[in-house]
SERO-4910 file (N, C-alpha, C, O; in steps of 0.05 Angstrom, whole numbers):
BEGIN
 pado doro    nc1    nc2    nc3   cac1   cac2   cac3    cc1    cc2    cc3    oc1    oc2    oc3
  Unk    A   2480    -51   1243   2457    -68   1238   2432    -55   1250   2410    -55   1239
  Unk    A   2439    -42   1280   2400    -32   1284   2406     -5   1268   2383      5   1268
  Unk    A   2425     15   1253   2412     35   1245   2400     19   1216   2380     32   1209
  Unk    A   2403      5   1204   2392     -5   1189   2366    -17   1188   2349    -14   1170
  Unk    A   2362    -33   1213   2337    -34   1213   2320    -14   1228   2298    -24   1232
  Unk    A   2323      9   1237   2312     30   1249   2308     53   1222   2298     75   1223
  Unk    A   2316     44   1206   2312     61   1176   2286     46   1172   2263     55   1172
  Unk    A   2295     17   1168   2277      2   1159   2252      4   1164   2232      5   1150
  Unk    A   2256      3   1196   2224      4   1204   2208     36   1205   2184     40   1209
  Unk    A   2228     58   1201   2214     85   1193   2210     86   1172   2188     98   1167
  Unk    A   2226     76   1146   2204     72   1124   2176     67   1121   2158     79   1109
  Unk    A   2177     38   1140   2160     16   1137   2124     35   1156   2101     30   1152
  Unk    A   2136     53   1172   2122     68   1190   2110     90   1173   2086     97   1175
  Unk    A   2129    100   1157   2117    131   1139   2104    123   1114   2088    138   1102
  Unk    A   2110     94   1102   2098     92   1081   2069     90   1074   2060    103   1055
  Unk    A   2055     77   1086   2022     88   1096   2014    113   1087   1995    117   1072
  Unk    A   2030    133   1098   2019    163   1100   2029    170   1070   2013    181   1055
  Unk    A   2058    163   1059   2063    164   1031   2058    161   1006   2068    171    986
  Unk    A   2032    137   1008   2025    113    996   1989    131    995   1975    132    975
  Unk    A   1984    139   1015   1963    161   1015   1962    176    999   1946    175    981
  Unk    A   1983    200   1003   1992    227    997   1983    215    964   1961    216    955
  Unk    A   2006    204    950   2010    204    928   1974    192    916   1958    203    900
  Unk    A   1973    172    928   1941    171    908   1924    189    906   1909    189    887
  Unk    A   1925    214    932   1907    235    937   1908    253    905   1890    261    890
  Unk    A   1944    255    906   1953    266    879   1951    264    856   1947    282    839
  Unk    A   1956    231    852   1954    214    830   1930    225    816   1929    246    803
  Unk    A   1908    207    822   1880    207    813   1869    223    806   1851    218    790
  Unk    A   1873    252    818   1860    272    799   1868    286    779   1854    300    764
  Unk    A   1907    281    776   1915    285    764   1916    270    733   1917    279    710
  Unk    A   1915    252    739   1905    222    730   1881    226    706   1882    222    682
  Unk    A   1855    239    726   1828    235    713   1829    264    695   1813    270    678
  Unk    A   1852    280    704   1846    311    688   1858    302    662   1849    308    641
  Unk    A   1877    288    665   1891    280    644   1877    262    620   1885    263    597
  Unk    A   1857    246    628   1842    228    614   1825    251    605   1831    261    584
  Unk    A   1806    261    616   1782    275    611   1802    299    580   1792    303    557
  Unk    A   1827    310    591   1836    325    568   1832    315    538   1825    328    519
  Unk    A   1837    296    538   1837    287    508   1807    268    499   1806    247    486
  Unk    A   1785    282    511   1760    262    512   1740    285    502   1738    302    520
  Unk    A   1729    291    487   1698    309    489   1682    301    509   1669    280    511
  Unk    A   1682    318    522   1662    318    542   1648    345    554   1656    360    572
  Unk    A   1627    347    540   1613    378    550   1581    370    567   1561    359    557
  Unk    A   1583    382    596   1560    376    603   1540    380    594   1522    366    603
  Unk    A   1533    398    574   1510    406    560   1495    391    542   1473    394    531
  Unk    A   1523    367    541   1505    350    516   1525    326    519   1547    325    508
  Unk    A   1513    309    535   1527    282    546   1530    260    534   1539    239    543
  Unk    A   1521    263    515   1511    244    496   1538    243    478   1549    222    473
  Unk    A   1548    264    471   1569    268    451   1592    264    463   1599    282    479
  Unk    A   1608    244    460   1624    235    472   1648    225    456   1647    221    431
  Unk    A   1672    222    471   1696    202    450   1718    216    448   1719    240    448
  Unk    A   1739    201    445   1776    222    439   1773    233    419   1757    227    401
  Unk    A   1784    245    420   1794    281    413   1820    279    410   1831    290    392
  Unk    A   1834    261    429   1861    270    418   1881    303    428   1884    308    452
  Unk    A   1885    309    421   1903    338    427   1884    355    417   1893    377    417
  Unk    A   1860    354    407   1841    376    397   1828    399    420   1814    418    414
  Unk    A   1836    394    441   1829    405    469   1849    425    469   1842    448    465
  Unk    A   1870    420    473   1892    429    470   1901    453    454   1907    475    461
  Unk    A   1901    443    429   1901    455    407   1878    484    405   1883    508    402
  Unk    A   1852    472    408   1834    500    420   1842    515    437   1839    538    430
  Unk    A   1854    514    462   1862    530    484   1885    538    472   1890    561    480
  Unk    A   1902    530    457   1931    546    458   1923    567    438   1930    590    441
  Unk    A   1903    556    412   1898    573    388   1872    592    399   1859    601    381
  Unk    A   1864    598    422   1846    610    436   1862    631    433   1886    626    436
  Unk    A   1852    664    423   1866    688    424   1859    698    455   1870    720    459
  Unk    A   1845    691    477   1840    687    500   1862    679    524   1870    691    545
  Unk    A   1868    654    511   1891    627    519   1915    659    523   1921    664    547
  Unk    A   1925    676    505   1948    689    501   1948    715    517   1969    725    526
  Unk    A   1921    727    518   1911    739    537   1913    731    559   1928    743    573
  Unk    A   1903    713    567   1905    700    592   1929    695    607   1931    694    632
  Unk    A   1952    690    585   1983    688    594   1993    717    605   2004    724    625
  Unk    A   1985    729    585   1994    754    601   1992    773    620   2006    792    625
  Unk    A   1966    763    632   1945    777    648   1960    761    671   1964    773    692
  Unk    A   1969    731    668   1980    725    692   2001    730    698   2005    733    722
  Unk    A   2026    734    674   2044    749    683   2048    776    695   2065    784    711
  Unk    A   2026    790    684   2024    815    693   2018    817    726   2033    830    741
  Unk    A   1995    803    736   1984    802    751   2015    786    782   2017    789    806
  Unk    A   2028    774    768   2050    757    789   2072    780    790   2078    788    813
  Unk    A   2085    793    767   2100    811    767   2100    841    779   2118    856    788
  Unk    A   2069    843    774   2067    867    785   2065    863    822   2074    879    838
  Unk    A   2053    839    829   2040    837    859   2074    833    873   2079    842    895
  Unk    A   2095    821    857   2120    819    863   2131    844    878   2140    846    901
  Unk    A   2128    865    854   2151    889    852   2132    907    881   2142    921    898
  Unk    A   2107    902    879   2095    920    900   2099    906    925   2109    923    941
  Unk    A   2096    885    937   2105    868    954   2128    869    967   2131    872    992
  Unk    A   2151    864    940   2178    866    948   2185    895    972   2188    896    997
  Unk    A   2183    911    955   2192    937    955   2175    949    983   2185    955   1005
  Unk    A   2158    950    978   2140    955   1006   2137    943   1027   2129    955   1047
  Unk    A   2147    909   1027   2147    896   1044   2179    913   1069   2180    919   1093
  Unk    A   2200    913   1044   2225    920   1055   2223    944   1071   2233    944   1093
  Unk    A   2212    964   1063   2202    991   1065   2186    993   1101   2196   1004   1121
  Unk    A   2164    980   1100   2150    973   1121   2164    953   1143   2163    956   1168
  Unk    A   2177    935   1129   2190    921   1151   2213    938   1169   2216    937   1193
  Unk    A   2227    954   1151   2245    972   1176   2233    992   1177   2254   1006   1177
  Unk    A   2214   1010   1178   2194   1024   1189   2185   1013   1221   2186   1028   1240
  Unk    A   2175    980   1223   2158    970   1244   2186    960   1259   2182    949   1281
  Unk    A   2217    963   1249   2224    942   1267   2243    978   1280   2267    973   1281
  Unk    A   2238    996   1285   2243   1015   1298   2219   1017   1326   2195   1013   1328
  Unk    A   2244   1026   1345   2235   1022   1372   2221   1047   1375   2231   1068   1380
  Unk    A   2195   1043   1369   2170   1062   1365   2145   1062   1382   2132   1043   1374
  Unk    A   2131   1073   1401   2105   1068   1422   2092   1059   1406   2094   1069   1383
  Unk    A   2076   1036   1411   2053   1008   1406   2061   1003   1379   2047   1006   1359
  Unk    A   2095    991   1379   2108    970   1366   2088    950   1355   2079    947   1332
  Unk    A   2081    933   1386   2073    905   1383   2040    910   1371   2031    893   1356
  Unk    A   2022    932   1378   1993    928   1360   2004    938   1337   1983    938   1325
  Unk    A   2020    946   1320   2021    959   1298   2030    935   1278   2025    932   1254
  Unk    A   2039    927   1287   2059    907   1274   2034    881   1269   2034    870   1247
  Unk    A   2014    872   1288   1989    866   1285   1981    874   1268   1977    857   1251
  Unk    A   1975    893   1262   1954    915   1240   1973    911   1206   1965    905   1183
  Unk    A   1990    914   1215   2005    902   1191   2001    883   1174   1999    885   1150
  Unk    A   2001    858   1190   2004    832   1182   1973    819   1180   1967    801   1165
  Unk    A   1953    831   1197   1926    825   1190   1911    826   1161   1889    815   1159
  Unk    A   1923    838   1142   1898    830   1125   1906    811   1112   1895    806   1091
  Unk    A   1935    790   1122   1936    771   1109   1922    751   1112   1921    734   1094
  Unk    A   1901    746   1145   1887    729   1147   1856    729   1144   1839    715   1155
  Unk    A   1852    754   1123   1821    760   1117   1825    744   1085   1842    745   1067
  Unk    A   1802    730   1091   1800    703   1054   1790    731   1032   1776    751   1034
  Unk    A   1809    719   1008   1816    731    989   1786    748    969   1787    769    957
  Unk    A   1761    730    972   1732    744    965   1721    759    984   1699    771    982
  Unk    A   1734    758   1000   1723    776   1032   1732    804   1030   1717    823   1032
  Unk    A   1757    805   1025   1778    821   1019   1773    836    991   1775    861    991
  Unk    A   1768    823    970   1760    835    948   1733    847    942   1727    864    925
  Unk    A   1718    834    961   1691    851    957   1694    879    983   1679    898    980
  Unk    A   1711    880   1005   1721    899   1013   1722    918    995   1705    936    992
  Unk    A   1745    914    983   1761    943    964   1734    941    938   1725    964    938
  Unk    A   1724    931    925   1698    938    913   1678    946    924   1660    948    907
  Unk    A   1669    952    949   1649    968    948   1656    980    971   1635    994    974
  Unk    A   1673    988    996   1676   1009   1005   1694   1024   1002   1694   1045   1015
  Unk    A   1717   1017    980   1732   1040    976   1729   1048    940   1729   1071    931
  Unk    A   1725   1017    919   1729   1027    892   1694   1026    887   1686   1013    867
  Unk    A   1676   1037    901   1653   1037    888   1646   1060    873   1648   1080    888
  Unk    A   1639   1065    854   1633   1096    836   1619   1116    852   1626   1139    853
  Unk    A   1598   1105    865   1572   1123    887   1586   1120    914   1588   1138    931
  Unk    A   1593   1098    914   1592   1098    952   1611   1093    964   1612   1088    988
  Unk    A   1634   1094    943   1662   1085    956   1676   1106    966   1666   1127    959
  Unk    A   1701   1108    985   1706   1120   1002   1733   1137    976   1743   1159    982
  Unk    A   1742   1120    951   1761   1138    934   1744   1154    908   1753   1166    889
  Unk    A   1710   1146    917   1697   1169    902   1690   1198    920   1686   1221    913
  Unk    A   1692   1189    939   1679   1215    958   1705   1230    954   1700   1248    938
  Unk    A   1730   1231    961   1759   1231    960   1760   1253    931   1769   1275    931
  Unk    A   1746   1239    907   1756   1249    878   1731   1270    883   1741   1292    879
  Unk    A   1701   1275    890   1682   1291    887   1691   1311    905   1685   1333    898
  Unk    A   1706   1309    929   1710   1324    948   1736   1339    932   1733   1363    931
  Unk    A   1753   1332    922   1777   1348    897   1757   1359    872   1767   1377    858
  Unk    A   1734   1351    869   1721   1373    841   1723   1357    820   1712   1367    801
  Unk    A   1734   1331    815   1738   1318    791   1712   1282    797   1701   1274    817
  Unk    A   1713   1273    771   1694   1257    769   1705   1230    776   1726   1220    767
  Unk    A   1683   1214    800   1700   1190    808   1716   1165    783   1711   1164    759
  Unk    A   1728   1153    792   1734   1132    765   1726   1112    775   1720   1106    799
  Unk    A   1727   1096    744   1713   1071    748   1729   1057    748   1738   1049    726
  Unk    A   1744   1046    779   1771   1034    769   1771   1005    757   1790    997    745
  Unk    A   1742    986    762   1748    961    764   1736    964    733   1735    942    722
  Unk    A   1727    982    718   1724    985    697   1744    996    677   1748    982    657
  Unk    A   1753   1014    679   1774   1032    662   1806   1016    673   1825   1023    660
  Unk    A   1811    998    694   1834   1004    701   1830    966    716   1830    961    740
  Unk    A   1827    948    700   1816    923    717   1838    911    725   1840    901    748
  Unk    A   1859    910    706   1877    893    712   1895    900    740   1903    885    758
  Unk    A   1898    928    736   1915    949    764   1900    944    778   1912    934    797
  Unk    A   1865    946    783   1860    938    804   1858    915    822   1858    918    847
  Unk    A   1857    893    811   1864    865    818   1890    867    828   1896    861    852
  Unk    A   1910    877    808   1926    872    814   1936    889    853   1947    876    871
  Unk    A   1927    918    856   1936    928    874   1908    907    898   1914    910    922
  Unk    A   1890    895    895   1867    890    913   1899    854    921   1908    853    944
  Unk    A   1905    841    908   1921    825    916   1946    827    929   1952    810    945
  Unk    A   1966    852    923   1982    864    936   1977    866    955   1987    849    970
  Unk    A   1956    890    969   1945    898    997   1949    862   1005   1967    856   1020
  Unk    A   1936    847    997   1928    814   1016   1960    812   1016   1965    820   1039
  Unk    A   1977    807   1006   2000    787   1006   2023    813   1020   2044    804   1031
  Unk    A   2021    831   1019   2048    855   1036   2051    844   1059   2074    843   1069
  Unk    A   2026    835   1074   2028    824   1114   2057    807   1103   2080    814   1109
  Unk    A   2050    787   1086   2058    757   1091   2098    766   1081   2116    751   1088
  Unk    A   2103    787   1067   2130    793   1052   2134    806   1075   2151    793   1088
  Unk    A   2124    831   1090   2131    836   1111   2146    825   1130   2170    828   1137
  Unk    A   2123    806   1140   2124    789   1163   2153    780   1163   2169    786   1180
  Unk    A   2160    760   1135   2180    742   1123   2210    770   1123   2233    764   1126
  Unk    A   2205    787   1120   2226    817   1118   2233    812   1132   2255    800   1131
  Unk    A   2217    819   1161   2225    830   1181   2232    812   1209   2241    819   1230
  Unk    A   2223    789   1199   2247    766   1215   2266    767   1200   2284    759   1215
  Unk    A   2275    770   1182   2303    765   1164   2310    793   1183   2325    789   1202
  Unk    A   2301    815   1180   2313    849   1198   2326    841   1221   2349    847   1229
  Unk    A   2310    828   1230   2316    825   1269   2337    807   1269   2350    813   1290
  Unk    A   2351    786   1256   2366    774   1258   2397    787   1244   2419    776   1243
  Unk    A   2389    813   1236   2412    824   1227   2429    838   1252   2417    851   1269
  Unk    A   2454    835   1252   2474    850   1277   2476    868   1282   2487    880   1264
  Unk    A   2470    882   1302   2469    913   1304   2497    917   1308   2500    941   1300
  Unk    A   2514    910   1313   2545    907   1316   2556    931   1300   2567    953   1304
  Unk    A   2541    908   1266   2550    926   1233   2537    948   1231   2548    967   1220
  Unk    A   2515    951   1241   2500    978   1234   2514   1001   1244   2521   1020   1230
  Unk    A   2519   1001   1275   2531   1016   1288   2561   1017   1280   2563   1039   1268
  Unk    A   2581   1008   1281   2602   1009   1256   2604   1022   1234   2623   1035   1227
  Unk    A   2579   1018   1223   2580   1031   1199   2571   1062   1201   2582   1079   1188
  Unk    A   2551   1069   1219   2541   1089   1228   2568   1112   1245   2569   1136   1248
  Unk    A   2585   1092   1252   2611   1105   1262   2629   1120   1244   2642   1142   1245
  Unk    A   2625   1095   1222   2642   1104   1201   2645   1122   1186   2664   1131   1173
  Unk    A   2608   1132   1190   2607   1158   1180   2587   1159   1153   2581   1179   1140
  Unk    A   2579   1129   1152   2559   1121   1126   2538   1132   1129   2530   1136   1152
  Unk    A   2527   1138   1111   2496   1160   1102   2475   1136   1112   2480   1113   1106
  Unk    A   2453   1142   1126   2422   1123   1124   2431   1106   1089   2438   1083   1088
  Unk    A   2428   1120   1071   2423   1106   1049   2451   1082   1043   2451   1061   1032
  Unk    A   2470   1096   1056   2488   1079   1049   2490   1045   1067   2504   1026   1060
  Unk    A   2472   1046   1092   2479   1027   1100   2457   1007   1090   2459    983   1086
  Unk    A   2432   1026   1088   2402   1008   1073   2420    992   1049   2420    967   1050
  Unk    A   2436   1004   1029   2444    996    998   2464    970   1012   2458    947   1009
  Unk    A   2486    977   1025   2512    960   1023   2500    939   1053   2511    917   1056
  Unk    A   2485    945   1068   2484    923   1089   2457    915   1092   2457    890   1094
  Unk    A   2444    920   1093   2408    921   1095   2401    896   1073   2397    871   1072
  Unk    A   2402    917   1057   2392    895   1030   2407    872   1025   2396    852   1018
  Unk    A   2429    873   1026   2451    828   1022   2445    821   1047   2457    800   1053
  Unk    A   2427    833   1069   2427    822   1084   2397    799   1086   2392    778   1097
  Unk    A   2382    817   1068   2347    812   1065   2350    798   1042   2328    787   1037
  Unk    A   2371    791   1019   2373    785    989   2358    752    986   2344    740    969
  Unk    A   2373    744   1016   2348    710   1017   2325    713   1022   2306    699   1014
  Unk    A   2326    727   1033   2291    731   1048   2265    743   1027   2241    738   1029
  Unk    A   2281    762   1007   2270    767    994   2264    747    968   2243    747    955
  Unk    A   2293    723    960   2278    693    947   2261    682    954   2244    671    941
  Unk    A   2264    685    975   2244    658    985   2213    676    990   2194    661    998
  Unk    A   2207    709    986   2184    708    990   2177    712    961   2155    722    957
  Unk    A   2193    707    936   2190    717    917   2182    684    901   2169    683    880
  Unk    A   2189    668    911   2183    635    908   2156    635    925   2136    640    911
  Unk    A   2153    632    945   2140    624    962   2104    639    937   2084    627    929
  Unk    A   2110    659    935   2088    679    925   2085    676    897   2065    683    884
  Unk    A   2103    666    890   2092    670    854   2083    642    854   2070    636    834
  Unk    A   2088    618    878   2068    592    873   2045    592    871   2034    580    852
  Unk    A   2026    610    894   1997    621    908   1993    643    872   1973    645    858
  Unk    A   2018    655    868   1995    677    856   1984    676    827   1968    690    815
  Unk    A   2002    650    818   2000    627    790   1967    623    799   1957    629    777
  Unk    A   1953    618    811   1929    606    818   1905    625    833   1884    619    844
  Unk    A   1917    649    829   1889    671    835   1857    671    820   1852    673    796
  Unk    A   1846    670    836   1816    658    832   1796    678    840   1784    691    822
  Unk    A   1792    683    867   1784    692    882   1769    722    878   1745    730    880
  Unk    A   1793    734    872   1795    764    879   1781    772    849   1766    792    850
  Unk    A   1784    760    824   1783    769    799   1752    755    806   1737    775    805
  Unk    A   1736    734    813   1722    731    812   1691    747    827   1668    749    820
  Unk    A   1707    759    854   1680    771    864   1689    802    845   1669    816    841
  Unk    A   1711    812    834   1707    837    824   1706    848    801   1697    871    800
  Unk    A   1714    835    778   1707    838    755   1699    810    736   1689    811    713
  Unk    A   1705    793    746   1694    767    726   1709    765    697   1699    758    676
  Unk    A   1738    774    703   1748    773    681   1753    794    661   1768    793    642
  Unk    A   1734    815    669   1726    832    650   1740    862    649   1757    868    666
  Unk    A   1734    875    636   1717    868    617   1731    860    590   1754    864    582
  Unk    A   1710    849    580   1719    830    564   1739    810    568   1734    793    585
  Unk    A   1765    807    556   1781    792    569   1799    805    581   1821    793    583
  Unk    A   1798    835    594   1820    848    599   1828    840    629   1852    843    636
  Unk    A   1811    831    643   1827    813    675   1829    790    676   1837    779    697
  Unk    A   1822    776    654   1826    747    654   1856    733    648   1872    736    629
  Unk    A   1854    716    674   1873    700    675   1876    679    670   1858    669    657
  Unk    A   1899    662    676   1889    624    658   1878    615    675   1859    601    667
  Unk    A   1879    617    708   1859    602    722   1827    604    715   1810    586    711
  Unk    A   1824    635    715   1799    641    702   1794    634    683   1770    629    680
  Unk    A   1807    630    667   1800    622    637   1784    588    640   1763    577    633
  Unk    A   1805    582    655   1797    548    658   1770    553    667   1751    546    654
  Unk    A   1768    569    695   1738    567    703   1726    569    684   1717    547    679
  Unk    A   1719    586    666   1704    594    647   1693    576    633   1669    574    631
  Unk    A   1711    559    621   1707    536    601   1695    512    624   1675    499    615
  Unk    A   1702    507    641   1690    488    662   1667    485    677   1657    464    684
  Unk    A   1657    516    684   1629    525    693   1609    543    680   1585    541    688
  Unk    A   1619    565    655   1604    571    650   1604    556    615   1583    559    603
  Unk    A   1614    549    608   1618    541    581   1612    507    588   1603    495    568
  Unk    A   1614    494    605   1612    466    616   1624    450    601   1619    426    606
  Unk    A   1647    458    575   1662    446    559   1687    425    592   1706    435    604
  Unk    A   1680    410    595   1698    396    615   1726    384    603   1746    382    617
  Unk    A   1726    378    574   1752    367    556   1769    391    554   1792    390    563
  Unk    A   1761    412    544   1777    443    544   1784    453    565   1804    468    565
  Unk    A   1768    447    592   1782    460    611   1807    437    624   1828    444    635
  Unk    A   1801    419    622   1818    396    642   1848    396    624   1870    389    633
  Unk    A   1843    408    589   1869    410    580   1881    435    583   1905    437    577
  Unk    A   1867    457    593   1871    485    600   1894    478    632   1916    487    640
  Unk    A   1875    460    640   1889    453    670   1918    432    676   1933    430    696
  Unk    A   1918    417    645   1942    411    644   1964    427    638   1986    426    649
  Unk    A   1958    443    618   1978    469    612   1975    489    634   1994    505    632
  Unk    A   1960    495    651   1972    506    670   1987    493    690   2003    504    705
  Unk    A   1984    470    689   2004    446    714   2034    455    690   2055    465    694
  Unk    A   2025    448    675   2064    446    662   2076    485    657   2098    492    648
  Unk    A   2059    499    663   2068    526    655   2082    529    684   2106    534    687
  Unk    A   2062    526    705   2066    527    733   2099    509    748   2114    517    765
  Unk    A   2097    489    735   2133    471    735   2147    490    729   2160    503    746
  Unk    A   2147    493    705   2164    502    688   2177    532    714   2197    537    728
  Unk    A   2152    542    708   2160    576    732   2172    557    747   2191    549    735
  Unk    A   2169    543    773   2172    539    799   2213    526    790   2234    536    800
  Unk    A   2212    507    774   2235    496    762   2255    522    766   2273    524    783
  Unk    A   2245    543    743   2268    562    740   2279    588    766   2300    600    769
  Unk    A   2243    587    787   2261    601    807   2274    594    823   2289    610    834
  Unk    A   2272    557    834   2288    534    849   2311    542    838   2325    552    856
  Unk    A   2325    543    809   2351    542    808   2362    571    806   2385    579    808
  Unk    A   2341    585    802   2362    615    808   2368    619    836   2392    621    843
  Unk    A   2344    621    860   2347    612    883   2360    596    894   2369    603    916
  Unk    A   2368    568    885   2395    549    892   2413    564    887   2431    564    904
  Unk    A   2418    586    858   2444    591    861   2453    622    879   2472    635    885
  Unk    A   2433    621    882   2439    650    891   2437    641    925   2448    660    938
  Unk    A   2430    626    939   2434    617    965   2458    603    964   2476    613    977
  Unk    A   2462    582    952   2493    571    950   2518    588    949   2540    584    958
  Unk    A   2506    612    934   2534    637    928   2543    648    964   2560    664    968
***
């Protein structure tokens, strides 16, 4: 009887904060959803009224909209594989008993807490600038002509300017999964007579195989929603060659002030975004359950 009412009354205690949460959620979800199927362009307020799925229907039949899908896949897949791989790489690199361990391992994990336009206007003008960047001096000092990377090469560059930000955070997540591995097996195995590579392949890695879900979830939620980085450095461009669906939405929302097209841009990215998060929950369930 009191664990029952000791449930009771922690319901009765958390529901407040629950009852919060969800309206915080509700309502804008709510109003994006209304505004989708409504014309509504700030430019001309006057013109008003449902639409219906005609919002919709523009963004998906947008040759942009398809561009834009791919630019984000590109952009999540690629920040993945450089992440992954380098994170693993770096993490048993830093977790060797090495002089100034503990500042290096700092230096590591720091540019995860520099904000993402801070960071991107970094790598655009002191290292990818044509005149004054530090990988033109680099290419004039070799005899050849600097590149224009955020021009000739926009998508790779976004894509490697977001990598650099997110390696601290795969690291970090590595290399507590490292330290909790047994030196017991290593040494065993090292007895046994196994090659470096053989113990990285058969013990190292099933040992990191969760660590590496969960930074591979954790990251493709944040990187569905990159804003930031594409915005102080190429604006999408050129043309639509760095544009993503977040961007895209901006586009239609601030510079196009179409507010019905973007709020339905923003519902298809809420249900594209499920959909992803859905299918790596259950590969991740199964592969932690295994």
């Amino acid at each position: 009887m009191s664990t029952q009412s000791t449930r009771a009354a922690a319901r009765l205690m958390v529901a407040p904060s629950v009852i919060l949460l969800f309206i915080w959620m509700i309502v804008p979800l709510a109003m994006t959803i209304y505004f989708s199927f409504r014309l509504y362009r700030l430019l001309s307020p006057e013109r008003t009224g449902w639409v219906g799925f005609n919002n919709y229907m523009w963004f998906l039949n947008s040759p942009d909209f398809w561009t834009a899908i791919v630019n984000t896949l590109l952009l999540v897949g690629g920040v993945l594989i450089i992440t992954v791989v380098l994170g693993v790489l770096i993490a048993i690199l830093i977790d060797q008993p090495i002089w100034g361990q503990g500042p290096l391992r700092i230096l590591v994990i720091s540019p995860f807490f520099i904000m993402p336009p801070v960071a991107a206007s970094i790598w655009e003008n002191l290292f990818m600038h044509p005149q004054n960047g530090l990988l033109a001096a680099v290419s004039r000092g070799l005899g050849t002509e600097p590149i224009l990377y955020l021009e000739s090469y926009p998508m790779a560059s976004v894509i490697f300017i977001v990598s650099w930000e997110w390696l601290p955070f795969a690291t970090l997540i590595l290399l507590t999964a490292l330290q909790s591995m047994s030196s017991e097996q290593m040494e065993a195995a090292e007895m046994d007579g196994a090659s470096a590579f053989s113990r990285f392949r058969y013990l190292v890695l099933p040992h990191l195989s969760r660590a590496i879900t969960v930074v591979i979830l954790i990251q493709t939620i944040f990187l569905l929603g990159i804003f930031g980085e594409i915005f102080t450095t190429t604006q999408g461009g050129p043309g639509s060659a760095s544009t993503t669906l977040p961007y895209m939405i901006y586009k239609q929302a601030l510079i196009a002030k179409d507010i019905g097209r973007a709020a339905a841009g923003g519902i298809i990215a809420v249900i594209l975004a499920n959909i992803v998060a859905v299918f790596l929950m259950r590969a991740i369930g199964k592969h932690l359950d295994a």
